[in-house]
C-alpha positions as CSV (number, residue, x, y, z in Angstrom):
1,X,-11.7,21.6,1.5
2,X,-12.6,20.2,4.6
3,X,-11.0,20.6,7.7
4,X,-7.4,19.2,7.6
5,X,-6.8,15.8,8.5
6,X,-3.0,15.3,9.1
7,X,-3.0,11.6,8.2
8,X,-4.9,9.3,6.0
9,X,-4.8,5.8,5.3
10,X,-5.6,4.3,2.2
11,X,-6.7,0.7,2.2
12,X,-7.4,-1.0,-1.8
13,X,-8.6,-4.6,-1.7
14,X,-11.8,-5.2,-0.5
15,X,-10.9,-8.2,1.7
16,X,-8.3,-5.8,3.0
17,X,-10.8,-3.4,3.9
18,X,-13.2,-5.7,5.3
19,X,-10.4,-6.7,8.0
20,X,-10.3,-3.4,8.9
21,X,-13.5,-3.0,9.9
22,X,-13.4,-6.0,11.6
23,X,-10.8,-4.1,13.7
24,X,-12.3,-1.2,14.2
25,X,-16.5,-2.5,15.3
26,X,-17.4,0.5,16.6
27,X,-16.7,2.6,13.8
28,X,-19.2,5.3,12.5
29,X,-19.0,4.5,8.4
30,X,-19.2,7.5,6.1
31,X,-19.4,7.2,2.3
32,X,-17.7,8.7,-0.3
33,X,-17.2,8.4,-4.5
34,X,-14.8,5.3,-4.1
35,X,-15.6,3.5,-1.1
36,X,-16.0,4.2,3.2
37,X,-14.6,5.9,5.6
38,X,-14.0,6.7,9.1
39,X,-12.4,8.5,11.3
40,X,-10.4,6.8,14.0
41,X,-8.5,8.0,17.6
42,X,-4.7,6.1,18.2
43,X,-2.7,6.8,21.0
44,X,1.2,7.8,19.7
45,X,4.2,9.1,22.2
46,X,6.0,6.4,23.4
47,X,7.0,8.5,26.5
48,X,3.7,11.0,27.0
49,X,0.7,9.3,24.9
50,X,-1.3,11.3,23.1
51,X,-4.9,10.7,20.7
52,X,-4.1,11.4,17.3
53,X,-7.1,11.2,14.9
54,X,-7.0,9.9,11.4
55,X,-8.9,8.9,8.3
56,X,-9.3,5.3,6.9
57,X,-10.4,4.8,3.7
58,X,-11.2,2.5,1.2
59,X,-9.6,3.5,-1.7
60,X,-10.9,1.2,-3.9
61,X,-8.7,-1.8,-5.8
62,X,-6.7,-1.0,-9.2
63,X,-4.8,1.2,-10.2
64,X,-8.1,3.8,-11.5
65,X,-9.4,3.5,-8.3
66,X,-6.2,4.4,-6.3
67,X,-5.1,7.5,-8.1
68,X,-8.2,9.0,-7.9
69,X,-8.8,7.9,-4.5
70,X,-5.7,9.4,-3.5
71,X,-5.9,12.5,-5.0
72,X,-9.7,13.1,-3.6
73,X,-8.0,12.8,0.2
74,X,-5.6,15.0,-0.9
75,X,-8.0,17.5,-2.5
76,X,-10.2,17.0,0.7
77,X,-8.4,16.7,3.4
78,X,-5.2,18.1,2.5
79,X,-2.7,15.4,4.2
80,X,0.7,15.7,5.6
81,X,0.7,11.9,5.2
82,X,-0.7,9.6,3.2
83,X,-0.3,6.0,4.8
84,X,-1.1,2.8,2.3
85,X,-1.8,-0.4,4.7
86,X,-2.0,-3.9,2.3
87,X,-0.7,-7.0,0.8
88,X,0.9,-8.2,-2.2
89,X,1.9,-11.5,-4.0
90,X,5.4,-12.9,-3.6
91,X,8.1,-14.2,-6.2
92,X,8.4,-17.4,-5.0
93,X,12.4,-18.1,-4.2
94,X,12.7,-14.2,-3.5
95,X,10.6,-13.6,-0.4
96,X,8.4,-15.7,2.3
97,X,4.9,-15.6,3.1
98,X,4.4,-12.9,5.9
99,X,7.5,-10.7,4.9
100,X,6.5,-7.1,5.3
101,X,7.8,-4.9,2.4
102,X,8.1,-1.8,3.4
103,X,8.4,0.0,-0.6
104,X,11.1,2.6,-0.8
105,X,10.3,2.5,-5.1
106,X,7.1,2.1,-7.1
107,X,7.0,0.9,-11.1
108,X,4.0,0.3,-13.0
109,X,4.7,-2.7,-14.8
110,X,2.4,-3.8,-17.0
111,X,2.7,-0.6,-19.7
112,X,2.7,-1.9,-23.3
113,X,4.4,0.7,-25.4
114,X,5.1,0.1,-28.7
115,X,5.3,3.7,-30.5
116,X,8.0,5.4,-28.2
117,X,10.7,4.6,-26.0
118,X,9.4,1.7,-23.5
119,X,11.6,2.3,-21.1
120,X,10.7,6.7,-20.7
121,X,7.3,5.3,-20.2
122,X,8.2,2.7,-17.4
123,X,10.5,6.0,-16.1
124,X,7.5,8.2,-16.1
125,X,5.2,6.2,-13.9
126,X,8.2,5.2,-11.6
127,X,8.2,6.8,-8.2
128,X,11.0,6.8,-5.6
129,X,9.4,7.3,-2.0
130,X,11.7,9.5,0.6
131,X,11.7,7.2,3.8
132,X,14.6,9.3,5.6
133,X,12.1,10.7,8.0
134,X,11.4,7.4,9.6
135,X,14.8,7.2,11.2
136,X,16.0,3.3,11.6
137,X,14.4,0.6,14.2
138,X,11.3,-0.1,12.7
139,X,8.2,-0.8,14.6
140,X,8.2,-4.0,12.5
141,X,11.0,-6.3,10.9
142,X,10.5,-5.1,7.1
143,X,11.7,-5.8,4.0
144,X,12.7,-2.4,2.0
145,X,12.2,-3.0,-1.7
146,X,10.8,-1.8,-4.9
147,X,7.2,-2.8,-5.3
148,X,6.2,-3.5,-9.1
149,X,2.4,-2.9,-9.7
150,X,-0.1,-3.6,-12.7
151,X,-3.6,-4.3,-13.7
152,X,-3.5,-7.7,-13.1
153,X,-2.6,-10.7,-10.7
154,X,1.4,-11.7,-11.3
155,X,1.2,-13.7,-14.5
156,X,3.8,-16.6,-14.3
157,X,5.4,-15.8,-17.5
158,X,6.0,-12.1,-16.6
159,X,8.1,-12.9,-13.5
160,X,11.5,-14.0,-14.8
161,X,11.2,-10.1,-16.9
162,X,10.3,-8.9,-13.6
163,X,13.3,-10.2,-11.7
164,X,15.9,-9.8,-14.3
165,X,14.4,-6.2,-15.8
166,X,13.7,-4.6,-12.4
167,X,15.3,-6.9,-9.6
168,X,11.6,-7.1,-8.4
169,X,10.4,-10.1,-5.4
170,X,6.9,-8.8,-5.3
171,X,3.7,-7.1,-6.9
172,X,0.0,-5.4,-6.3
173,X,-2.2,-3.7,-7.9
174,X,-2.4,0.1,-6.7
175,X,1.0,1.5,-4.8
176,X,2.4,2.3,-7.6
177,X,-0.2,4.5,-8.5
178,X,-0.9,5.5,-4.9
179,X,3.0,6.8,-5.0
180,X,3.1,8.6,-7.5
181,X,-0.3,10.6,-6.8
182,X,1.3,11.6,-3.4
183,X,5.0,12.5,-5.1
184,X,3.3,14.5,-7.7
185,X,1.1,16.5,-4.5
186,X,4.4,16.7,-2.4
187,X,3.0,14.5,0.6
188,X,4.9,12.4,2.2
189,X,3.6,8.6,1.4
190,X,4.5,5.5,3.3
191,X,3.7,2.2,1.8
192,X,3.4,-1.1,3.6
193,X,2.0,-4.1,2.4
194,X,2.6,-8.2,3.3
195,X,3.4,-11.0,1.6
196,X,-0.1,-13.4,1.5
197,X,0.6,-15.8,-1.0
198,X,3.9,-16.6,-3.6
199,X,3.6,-17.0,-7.3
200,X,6.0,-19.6,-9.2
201,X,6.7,-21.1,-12.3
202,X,3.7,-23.7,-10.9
203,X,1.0,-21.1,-11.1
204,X,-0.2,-18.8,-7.8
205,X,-0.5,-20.5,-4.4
206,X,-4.6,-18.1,-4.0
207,X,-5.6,-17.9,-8.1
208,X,-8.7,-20.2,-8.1
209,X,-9.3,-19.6,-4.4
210,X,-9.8,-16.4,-2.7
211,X,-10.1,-17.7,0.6
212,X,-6.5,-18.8,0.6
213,X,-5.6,-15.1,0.0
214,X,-8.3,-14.2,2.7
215,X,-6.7,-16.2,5.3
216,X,-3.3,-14.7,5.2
217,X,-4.6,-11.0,4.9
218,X,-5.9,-11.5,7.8
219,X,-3.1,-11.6,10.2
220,X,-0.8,-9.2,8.3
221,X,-3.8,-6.3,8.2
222,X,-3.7,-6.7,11.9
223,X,0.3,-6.5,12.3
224,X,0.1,-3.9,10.3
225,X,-2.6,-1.9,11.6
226,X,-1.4,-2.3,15.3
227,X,2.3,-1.0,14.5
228,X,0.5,2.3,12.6
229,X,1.0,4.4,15.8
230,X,4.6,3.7,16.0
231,X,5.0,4.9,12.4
232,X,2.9,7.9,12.3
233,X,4.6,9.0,15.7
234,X,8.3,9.6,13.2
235,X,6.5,11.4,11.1
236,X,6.5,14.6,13.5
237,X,2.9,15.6,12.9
């Protein structure tokens, strides 16, 4: 293991990574197995500022590439925090473009089990993330709420299961795995991802063009990204 690293945050998408480099020009790239990395100085203390160093990393998109992603940080750096920075597609009538979910519970969706008991399996891979260290106040308005996560882009005939199975407004690819990685090492995992685009019983508003979802990254990787200080600062590191 490397030297410890006290916090690292895992970026999935690619678009979602390439906005982070975007904000962060200057930074000196490293490789590693699943994607880049760098390290990167934010100033946290509200009352006497001080540099705290972290890790970015592109973790890679899917759920294959997040759980090993996140438990090579682990294995490497040996974490006290493991921060996930993204987005995520919206139910439409449940939530608004923009909204910031910040998860509190994980579920892998998209398991097909048709030997055992479907709904062990769906328990298995189902992760409940401790947020009482954060306190209350947020850095940002949020949205706390499970996050569903599969394989896949939200298919329009899933969603009504979705809602009425799980009470779900929203879905991704990779937290869920992401969570459960970090619950199963005993690190404490915060997950934030926004809103880009809402799917509805007329299709998605980005399937068929990527830009669309490009666009509204954009903005929220930035929010997100300049609030980070405020929320590693609760986490008493």
């Amino acid at each position: 293991m490397e030297n410890k690293v006290a916090v690292i945050v895992l970026v999935s998408a690619n678009v979602e990574w390439k906005i982070v480099r975007e904000n962060f020009p200057g930074a000196h790239l490293k490789s590693s197995p699943y994607g880049e990395w760098f390290y990167a100085g934010h100033l946290i203390g509200a009352e006497t500022a001080r540099k705290f160093d972290l890790i970015y990393f592109h973790g890679g998109w899917g759920k294959i590439a997040a759980a090993g992603s996140a438990q090579y940080v682990i294995d490497r750096w040996s974490p006290e925090l493991i921060v996930n920075l993204g987005t995520c597609g919206g139910f439409s009538g449940e939530i608004e473009r923009g909204e910031i979910i910040l998860v509190e519970r994980t579920l892998v969706y998209d398991i097909i089990e048709q030997m055992g008991d479907y709904d062990e399996h769906i328990a298995h891979y189902s992760t409940d993330i401790d947020l009482s260290w954060l306190g209350e106040h947020y850095p940002l308005v949020v949205r706390k709420s499970l996050l569903v996560s599969g394989d896949r882009d939200l298919l329009v005939e899933d969603i009504p299961d979705l809602k009425a199975r799980f009470h779900a407004v929203a879905g991704d690819w990779e937290s869920g795995a992401i969570a459960w990685v970090a619950s199963r090492n005993q690190v404490k995992c915060l997950i934030l991802r926004g809103v880009t685009d809402l799917v509805s019983s007329q299709g998605g508003e980005a399937y068929g063009d990527i830009e669309v979802f490009a666009a509204a990254a954009r903005p929220i990787m930035k929010r997100l990204i300049e609030s980070l200080p405020e929320w590693v600062e609760r986490a008493n590191i």
